[in-house]
C-alpha positions in Angstrom: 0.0 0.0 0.0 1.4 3.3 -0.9 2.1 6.0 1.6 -0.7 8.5 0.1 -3.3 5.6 0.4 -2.6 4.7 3.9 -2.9 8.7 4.9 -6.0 9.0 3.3 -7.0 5.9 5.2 -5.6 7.0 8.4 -7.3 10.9 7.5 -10.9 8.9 6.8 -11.1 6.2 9.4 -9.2 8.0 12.6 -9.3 11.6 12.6 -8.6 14.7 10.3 -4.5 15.5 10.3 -3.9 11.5 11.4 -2.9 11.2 7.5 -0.3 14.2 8.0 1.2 12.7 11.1 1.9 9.8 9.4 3.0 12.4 6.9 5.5 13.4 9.2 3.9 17.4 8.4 3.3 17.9 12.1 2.4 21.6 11.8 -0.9 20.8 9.5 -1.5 17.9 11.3 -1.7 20.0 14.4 -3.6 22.7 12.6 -5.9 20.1 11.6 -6.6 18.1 14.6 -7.3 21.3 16.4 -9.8 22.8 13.9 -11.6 19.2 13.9 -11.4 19.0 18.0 -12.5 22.8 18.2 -15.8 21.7 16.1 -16.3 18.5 18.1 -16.1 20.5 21.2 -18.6 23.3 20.0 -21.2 20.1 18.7 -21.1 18.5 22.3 -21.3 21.1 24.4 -24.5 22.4 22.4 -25.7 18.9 22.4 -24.8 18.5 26.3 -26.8 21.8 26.9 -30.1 20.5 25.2 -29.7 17.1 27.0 -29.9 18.8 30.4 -32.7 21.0 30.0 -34.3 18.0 28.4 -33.7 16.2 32.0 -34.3 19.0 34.0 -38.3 19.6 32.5 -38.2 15.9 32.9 -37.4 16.4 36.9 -39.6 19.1 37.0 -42.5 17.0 35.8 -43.2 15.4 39.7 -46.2 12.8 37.5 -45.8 9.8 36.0 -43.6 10.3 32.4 -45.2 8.5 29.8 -43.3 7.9 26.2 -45.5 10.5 24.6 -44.2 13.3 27.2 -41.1 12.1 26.4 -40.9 12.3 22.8 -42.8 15.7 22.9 -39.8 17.0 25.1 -37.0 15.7 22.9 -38.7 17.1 19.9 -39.3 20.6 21.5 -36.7 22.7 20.9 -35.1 23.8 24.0 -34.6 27.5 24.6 -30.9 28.7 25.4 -29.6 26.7 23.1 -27.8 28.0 20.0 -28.6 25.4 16.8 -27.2 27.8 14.6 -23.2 27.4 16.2 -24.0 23.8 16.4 -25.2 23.8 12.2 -21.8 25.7 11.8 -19.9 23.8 13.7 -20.8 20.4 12.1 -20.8 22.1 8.8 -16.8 23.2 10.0 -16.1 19.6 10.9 -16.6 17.9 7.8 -14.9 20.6 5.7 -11.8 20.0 7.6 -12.2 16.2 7.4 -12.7 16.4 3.6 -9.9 18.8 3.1 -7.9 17.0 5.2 -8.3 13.8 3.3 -7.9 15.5 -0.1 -4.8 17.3 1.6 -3.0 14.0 2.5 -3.9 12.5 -1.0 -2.2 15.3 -2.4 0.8 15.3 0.2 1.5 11.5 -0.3 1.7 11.4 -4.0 4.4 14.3 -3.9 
């Protein structure tokens, strides 16, 4: 297998900038990795926020909690919570893991 195939493999299947490490082109790599783990932080904590308030109106509710409260909770849209930095940073995250694949391609082939 040649080196440009096993980066895009390691770029696809592990994590954006694990192709570049094995690259041994540690300053994209980093740059990579961070931008990817920057978006995957933004994405949980929004998702973390909505799971809490879900649980809290859940407490709150001292009856019994049937499955149709339960799914009308979930599908209410919790206020506080910002879906548009959560859109951009998912939209963020797979840029950078395409480019990042594309990028180690390129890389390996020179």
């Amino acid at each position: 297998m040649t080196r440009s195939k096993k980066a895009v493999l390691l770029s696809f299947f592990v994590f954006p900038g694990a192709g570049h490490f094995f690259l041994k082109k540690y300053r994209t790599a980093s740059f990579i990795a961070c931008a990817a783990l920057l978006s995957v932080y933004f994405i949980l904590s929004g998702t973390i926020r909505m799971a809490r308030q879900i649980s809290e109106k859940i407490e709150s509710n001292y009856g019994e909690l049937n499955l149709a409260d339960l799914v009308e909770l979930v599908s209410k849209q919790p206020q506080g919570v910002d879906y548009e930095s959560i859109n951009v940073a998912t939209t963020v995250l797979i840029i950078v893991w395409l480019v990042a694949i594309f990028d180690a391609y390129r890389i390996g082939k020179s």
